[in-house]
C-alpha positions as a Markdown table, in Angstrom:
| # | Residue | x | y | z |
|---|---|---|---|---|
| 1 | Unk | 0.0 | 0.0 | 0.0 |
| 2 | Unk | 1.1 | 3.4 | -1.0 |
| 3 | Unk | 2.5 | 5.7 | 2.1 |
| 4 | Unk | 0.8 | 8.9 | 2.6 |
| 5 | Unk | 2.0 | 9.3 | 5.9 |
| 6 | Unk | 3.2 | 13.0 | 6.3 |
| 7 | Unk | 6.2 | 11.4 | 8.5 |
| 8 | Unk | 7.9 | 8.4 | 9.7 |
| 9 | Unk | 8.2 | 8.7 | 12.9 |
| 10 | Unk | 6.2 | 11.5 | 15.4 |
| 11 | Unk | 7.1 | 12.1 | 19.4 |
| 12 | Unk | 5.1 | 13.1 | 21.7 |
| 13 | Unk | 6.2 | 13.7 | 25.2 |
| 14 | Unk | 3.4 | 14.5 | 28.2 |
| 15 | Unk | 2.9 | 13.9 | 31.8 |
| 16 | Unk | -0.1 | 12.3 | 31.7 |
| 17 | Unk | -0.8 | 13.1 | 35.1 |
| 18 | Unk | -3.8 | 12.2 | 34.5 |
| 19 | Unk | -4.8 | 11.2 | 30.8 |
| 20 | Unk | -7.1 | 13.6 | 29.1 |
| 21 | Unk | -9.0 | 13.9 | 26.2 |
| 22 | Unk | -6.7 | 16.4 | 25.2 |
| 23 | Unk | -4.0 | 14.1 | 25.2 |
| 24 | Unk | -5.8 | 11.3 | 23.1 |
| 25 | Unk | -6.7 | 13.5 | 20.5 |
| 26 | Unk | -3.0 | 14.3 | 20.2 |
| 27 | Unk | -1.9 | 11.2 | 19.9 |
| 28 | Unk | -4.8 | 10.4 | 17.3 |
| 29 | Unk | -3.9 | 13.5 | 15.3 |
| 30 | Unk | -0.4 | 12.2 | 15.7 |
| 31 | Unk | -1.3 | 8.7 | 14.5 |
| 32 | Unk | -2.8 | 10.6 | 11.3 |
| 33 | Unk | 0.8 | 11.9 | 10.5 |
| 34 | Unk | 3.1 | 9.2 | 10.9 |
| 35 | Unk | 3.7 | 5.7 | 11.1 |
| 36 | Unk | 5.3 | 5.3 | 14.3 |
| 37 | Unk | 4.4 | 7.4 | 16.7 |
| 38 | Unk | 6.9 | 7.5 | 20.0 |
| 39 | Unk | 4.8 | 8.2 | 23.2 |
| 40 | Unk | 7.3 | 9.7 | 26.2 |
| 41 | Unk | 5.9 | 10.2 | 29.4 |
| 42 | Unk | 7.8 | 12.4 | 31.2 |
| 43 | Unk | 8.8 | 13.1 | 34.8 |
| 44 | Unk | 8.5 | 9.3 | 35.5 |
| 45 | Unk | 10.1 | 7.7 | 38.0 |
| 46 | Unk | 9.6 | 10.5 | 40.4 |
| 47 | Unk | 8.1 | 9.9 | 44.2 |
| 48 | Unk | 4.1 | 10.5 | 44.4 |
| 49 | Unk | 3.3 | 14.0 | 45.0 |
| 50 | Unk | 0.7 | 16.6 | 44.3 |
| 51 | Unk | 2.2 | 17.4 | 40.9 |
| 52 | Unk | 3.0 | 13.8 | 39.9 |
| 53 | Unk | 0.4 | 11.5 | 41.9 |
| 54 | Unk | 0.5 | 9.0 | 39.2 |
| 55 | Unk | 3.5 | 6.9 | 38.2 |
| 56 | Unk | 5.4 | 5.9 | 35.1 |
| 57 | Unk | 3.5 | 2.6 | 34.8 |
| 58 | Unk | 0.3 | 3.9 | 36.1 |
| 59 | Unk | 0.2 | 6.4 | 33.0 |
| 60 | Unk | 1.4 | 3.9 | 31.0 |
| 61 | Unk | -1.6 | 2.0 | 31.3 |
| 62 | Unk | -3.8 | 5.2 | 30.7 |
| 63 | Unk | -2.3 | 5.9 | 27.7 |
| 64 | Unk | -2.3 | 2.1 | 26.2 |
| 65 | Unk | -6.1 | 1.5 | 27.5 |
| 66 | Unk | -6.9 | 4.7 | 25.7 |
| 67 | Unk | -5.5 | 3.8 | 22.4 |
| 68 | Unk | -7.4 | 0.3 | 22.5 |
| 69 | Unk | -10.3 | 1.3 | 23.9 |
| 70 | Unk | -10.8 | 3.8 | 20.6 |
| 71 | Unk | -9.2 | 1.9 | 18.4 |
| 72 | Unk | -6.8 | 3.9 | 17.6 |
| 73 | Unk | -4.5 | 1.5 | 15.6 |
| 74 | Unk | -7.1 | 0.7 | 13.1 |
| 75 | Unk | -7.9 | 4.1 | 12.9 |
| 76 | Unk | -4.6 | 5.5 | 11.9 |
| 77 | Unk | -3.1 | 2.6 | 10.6 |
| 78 | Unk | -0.1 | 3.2 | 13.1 |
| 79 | Unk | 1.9 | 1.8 | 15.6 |
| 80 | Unk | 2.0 | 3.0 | 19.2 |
| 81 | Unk | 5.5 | 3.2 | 21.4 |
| 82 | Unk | 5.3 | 4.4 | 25.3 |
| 83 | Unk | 8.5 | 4.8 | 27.0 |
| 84 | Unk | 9.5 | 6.4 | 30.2 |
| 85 | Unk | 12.0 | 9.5 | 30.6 |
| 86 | Unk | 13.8 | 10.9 | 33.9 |
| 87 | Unk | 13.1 | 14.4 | 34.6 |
| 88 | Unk | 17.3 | 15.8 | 34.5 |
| 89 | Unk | 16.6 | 18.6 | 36.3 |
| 90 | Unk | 20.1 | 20.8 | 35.8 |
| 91 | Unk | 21.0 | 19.3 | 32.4 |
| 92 | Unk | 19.2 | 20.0 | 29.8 |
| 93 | Unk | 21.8 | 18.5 | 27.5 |
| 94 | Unk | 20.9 | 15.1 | 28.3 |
| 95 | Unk | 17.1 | 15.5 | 28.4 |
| 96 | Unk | 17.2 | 16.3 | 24.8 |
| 97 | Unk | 19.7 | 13.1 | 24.6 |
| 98 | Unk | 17.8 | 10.5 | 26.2 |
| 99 | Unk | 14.5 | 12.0 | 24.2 |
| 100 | Unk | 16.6 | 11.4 | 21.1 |
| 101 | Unk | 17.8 | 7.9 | 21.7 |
| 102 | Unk | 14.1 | 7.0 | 22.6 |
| 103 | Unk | 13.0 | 8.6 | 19.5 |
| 104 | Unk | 15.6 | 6.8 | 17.0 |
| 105 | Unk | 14.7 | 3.2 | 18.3 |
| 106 | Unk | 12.0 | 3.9 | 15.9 |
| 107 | Unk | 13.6 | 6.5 | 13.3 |
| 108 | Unk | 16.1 | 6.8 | 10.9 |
| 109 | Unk | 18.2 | 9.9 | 12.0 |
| 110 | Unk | 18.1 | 10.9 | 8.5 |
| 111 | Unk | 14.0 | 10.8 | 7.9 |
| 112 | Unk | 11.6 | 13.1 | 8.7 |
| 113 | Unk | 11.0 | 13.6 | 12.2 |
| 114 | Unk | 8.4 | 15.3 | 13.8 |
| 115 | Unk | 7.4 | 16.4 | 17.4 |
| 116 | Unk | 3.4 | 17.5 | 18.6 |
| 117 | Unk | 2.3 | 19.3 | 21.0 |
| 118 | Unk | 0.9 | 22.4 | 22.1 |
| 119 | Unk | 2.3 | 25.8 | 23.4 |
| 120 | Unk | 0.4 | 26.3 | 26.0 |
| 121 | Unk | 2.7 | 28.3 | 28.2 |
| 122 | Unk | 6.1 | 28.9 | 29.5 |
| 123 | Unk | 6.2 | 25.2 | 30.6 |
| 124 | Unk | 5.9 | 24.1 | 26.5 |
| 125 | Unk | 10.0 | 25.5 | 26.1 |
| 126 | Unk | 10.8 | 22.1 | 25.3 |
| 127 | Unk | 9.3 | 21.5 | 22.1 |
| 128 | Unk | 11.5 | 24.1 | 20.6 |
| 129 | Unk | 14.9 | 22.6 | 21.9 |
| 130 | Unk | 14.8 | 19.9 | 18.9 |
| 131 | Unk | 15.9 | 22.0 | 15.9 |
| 132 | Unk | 16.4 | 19.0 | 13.4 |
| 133 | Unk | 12.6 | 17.7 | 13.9 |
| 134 | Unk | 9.0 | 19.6 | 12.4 |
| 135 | Unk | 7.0 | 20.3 | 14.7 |
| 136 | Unk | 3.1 | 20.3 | 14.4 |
| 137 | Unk | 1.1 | 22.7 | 16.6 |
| 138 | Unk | -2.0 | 20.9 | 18.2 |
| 139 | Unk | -4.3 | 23.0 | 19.3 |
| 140 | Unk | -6.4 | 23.0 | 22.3 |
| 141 | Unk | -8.7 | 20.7 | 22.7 |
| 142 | Unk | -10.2 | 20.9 | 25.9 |
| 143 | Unk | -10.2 | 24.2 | 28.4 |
| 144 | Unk | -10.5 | 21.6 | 31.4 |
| 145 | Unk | -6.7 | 20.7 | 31.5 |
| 146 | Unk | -4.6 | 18.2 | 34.1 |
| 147 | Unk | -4.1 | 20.3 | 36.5 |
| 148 | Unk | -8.1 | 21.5 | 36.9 |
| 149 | Unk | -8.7 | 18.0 | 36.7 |
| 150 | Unk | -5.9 | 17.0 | 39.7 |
| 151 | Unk | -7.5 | 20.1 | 41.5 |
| 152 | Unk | -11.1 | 18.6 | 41.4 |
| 153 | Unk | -9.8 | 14.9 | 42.0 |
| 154 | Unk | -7.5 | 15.5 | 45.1 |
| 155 | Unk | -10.3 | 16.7 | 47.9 |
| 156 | Unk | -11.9 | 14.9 | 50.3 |
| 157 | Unk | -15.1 | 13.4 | 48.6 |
| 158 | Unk | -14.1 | 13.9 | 45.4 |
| 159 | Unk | -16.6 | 13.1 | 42.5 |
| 160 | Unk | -15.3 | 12.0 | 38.8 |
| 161 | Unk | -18.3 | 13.0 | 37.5 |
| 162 | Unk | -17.1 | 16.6 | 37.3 |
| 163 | Unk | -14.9 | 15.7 | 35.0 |
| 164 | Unk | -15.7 | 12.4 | 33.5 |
| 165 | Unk | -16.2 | 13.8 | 30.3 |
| 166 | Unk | -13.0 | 14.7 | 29.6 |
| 167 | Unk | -11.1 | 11.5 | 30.4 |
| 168 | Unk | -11.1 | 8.0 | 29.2 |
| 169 | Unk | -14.0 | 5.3 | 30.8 |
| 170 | Unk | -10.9 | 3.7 | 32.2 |
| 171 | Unk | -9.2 | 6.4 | 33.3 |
| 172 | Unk | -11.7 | 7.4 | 35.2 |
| 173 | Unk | -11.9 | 3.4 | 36.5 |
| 174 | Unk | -8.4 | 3.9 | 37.6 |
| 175 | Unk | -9.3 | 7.3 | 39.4 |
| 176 | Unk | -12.5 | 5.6 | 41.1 |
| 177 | Unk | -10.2 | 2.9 | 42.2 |
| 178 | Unk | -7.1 | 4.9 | 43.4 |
| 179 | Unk | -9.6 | 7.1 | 45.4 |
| 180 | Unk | -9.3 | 4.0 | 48.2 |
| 181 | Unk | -5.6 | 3.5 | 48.2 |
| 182 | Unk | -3.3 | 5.3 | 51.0 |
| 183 | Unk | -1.2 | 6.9 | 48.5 |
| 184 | Unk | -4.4 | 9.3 | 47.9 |
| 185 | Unk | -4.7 | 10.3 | 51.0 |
| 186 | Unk | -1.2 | 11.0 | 51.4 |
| 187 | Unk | -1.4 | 13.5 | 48.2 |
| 188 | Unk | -4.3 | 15.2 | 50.2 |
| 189 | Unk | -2.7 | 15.5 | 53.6 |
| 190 | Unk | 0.1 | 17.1 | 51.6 |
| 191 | Unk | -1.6 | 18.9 | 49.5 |
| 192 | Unk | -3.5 | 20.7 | 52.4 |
| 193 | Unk | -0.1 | 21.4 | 54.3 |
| 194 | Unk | 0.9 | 23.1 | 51.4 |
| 195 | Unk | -2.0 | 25.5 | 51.0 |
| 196 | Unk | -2.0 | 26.5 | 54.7 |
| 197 | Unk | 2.0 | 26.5 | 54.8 |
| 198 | Unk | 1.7 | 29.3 | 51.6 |
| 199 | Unk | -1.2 | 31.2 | 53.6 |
| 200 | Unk | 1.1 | 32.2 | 55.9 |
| 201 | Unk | 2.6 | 35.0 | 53.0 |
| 202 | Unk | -0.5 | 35.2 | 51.1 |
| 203 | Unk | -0.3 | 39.1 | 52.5 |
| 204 | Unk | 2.7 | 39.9 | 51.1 |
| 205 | Unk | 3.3 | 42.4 | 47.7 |
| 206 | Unk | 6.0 | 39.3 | 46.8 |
| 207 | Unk | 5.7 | 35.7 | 47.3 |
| 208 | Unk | 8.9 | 35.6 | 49.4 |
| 209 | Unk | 12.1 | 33.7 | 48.1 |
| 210 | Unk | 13.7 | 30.9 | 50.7 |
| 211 | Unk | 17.3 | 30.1 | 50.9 |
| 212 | Unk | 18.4 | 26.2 | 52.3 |
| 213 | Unk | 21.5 | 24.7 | 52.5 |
| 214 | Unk | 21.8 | 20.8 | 51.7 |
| 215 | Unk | 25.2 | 18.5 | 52.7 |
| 216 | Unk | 25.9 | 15.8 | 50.1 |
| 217 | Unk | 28.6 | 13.5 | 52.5 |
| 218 | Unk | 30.2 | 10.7 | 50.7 |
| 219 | Unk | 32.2 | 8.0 | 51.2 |
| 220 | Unk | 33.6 | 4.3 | 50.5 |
| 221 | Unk | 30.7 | 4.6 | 47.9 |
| 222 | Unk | 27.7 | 5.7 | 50.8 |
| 223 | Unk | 25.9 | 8.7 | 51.0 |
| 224 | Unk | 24.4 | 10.2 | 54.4 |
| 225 | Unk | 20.7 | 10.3 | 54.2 |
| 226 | Unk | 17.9 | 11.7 | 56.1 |
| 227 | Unk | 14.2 | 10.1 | 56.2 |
| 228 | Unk | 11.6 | 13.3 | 56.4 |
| 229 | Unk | 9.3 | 12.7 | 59.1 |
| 230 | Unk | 6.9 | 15.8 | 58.1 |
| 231 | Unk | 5.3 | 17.3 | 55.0 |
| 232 | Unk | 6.3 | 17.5 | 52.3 |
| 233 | Unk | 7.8 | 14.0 | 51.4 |
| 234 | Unk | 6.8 | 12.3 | 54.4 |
| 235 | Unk | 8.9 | 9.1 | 54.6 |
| 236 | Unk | 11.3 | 10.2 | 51.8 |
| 237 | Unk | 15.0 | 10.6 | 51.8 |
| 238 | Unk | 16.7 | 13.2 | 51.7 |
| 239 | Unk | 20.1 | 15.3 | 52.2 |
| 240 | Unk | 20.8 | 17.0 | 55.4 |
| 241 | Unk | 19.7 | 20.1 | 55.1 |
| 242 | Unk | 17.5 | 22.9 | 56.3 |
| 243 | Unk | 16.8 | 26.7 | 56.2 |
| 244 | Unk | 18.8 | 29.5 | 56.7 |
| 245 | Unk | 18.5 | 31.5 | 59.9 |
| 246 | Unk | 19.1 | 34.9 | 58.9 |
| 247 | Unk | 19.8 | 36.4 | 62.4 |
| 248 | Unk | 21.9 | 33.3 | 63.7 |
| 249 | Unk | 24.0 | 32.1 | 60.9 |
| 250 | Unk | 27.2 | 34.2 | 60.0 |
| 251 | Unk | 27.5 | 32.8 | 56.3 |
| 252 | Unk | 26.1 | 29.7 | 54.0 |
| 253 | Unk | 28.7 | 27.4 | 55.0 |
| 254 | Unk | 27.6 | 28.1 | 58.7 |
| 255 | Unk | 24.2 | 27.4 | 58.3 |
| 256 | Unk | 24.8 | 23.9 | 56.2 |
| 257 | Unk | 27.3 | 23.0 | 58.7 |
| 258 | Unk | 24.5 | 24.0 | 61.3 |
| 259 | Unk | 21.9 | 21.4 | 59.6 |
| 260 | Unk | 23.9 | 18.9 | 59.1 |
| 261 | Unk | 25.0 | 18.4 | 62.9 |
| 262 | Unk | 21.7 | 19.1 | 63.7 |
| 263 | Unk | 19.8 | 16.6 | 61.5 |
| 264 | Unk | 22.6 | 13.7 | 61.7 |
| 265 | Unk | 24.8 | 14.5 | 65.0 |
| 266 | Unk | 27.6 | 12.8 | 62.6 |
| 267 | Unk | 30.7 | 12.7 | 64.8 |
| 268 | Unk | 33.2 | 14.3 | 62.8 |
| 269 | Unk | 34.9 | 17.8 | 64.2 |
| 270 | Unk | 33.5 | 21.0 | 62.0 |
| 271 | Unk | 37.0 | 21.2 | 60.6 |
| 272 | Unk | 37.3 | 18.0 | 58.8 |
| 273 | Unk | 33.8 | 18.4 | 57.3 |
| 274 | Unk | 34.7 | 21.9 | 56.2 |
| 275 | Unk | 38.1 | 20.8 | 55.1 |
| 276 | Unk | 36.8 | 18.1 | 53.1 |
| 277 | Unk | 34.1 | 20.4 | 51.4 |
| 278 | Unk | 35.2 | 19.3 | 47.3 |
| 279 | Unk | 32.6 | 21.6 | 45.7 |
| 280 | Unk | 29.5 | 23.9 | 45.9 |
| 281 | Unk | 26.9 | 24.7 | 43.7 |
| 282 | Unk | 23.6 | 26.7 | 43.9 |
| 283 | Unk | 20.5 | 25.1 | 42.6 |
| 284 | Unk | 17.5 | 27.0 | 41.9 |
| 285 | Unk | 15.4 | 25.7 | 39.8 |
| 286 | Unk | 11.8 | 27.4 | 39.8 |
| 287 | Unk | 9.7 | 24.5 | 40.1 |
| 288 | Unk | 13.0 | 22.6 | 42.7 |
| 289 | Unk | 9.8 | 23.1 | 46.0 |
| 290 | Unk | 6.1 | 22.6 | 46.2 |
| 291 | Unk | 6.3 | 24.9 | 49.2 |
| 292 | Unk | 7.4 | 28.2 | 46.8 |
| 293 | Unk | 11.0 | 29.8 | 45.4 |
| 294 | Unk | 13.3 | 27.9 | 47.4 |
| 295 | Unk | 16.9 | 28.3 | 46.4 |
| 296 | Unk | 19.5 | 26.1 | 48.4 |
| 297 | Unk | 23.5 | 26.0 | 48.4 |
| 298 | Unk | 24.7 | 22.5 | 48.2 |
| 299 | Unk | 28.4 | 21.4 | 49.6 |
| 300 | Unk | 29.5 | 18.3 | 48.5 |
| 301 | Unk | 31.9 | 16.8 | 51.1 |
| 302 | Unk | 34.1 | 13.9 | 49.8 |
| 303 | Unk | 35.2 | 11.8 | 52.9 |
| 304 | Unk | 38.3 | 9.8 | 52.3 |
| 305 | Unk | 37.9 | 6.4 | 52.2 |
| 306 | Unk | 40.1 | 4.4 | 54.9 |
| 307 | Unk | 41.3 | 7.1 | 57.3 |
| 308 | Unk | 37.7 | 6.5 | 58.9 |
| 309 | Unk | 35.1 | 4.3 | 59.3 |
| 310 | Unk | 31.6 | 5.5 | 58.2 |
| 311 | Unk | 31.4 | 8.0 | 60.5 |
| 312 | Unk | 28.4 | 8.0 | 63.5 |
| 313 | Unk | 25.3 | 9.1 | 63.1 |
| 314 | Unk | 21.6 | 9.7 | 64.9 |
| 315 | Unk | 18.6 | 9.8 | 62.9 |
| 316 | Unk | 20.2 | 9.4 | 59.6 |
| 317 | Unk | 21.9 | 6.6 | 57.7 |
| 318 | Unk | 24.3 | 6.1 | 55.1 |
| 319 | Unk | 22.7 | 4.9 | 52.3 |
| 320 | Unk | 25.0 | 2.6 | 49.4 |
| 321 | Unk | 24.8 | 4.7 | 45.7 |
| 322 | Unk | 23.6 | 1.7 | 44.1 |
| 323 | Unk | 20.5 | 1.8 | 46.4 |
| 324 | Unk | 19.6 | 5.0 | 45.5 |
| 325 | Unk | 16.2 | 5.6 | 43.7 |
| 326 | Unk | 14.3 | 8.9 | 41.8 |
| 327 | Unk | 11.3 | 7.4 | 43.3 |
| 328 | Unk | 11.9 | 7.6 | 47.3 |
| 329 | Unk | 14.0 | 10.7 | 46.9 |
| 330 | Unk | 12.5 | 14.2 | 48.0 |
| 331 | Unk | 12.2 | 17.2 | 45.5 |
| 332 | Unk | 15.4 | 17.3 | 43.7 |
| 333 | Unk | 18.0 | 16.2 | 45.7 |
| 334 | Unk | 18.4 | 13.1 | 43.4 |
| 335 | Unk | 19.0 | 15.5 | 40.9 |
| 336 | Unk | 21.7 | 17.4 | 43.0 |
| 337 | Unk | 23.0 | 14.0 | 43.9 |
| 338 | Unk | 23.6 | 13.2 | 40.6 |
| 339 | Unk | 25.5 | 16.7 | 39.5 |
| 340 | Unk | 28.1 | 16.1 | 42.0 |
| 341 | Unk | 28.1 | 12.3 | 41.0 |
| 342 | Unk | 27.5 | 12.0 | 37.5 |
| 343 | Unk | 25.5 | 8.7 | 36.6 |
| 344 | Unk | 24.5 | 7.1 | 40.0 |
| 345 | Unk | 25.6 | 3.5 | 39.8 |
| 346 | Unk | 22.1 | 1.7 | 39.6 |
| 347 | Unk | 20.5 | 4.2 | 36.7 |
């Protein structure tokens, strides 16, 4: 049969978070243009929050009940790929690289390419960051978007028939039956904390900007954790860290210094932590907190193996790199883990 597919191959990258109509009629109008058309659901892998409540495998099942539920195959006469991609928070370099590599499983680097989606807002700078590919503006669908749709679900007695509509009969099975789990709850306890921990500036002319310090220890291939016991990330790990008191802390290197005796009580003199201090970076990325701006100023302290034992600790453990996980890590501190570190062992 003669091809009068506009493309070979079509990407489309989304959160999913959840499904949408939306969503399916972009990846029908993407099915239109090419053969293959490469799903990528992004900021997988990440621990259950407000913002991502769903996970990779979760939406993955969304998008693949969606396509067979409408027949979307025989529709378009296309085949349908899903894969997962890792938010890389501070590198946008190898974003676009592990979206290419996903993309040319399927694609001939010298065909044409092609990426959908719509430019919605400032969030939508993606699509423009791959030069070599077309890309096809989808316009909007539906006004009621994910996050309306998050906002409606994640309340106590929440109803799917505000929104049912707009989603998938088994999406909104999925939603009906994640309504019981614990891991819904948990996204509403947090999600209240949140609004009342934000109320507290709500009077302000500028929502106010906080500054945090975090300690990345390391050594004999071990990193010094912390588990939050409090929201946000309750039961997540987490680097030593904390806020900055502005009246009692001389300078940034106090204050992380500071947090990290007082979150650890790691028995090393102030000196030899200080001393062994191998690099600093700021990270402030807008979206880094759910609680507002937070910037923090990350030390990362290289511990020589064999002059000590893993050093004591209280209320904190040291935690082997191949054990670490995106998904039981809080905010970004994976992220910041991983620029000090460059490809944790087990990813």
């Amino acid at each position: 049969m003669h091809n009068t597919k506009k493309y070979g191959t079509i990407t489309y990258i989304l959160r999913a978070q959840p499904l949408h109509k939306g969503h399916i009629e972009t990846i029908k109008n993407a099915g239109l243009l090419a053969d293959n058309v490469v799903i990528i659901i992004g900021s997988s892998f990440r621990p259950r929050d407000y913002k991502n409540p769903f996970t990779y495998d979760e939406r993955k099942d969304m998008v693949l009940h969606a396509i067979e539920e409408l027949e979307l195959n025989k529709i378009t006469g296309s085949k349908f790929w899903v894969y997962p991609l890792r938010d890389t928070l501070y590198d946008d370099t190898a974003w676009v690289a592990n979206v290419q590599r996903i993309v040319f499983k399927h694609a001939n680097p010298k065909e044409h390419i092609a990426i959908i989606g719509h430019e919605k807002d400032e969030s939508s700078f993606y699509l423009k960051m791959f030069p070599t590919w077309k890309f096809e503006e989808q316009s909007l669908v539906e006004p009621l978007d994910a996050t309306q749709i998050r906002q409606m679900y994640f309340t106590e007695n929440s109803n799917t028939n505000f929104f049912s509509s707009v989603i998938a009969p088994s999406t909104r099975s999925f939603l009906d039956e994640f309504k019981n789990t614990n891991e819904f709850k948990q996204i509403i306890r947090e999600r209240r904390f949140i609004e009342n921990y934000k109320k507290q500036f709500s009077t302000l002319q500028y929502e106010p900007t906080f500054v945090t310090t975090d300690a990345v220890v390391v050594q004999s291939g071990h990193i010094l954790l912390v588990k939050r016991r409090a929201e946000p990330g309750n039961g997540l790990y987490a680097l030593p860290g904390g806020f900055m008191n502005a009246q009692a802390d001389k300078s940034i290197k106090s204050a992380m210094i500071r947090n990290l005796m007082e979150k650890t009580k790691i028995k090393l003199p102030e000196k030899v932590l200080l001393g062994n201090i191998k690099k600093e970076h700021v990270f402030d990325a807008k979206s880094r907190s759910s609680r507002g701006r937070t910037i923090t100023h990350a030390s990362f302290i290289s511990l020589n193996d064999g002059e000590w034992n893993l050093p004591k600790v209280t209320d904190a453990e040291f935690v082997p790199l191949s054990q670490l996980s995106s998904e039981n890590m809080f905010e970004d501190h994976y992220d910041i883990i991983e620029f000090f570190l460059g490809n944790i062992p087990n990813q």
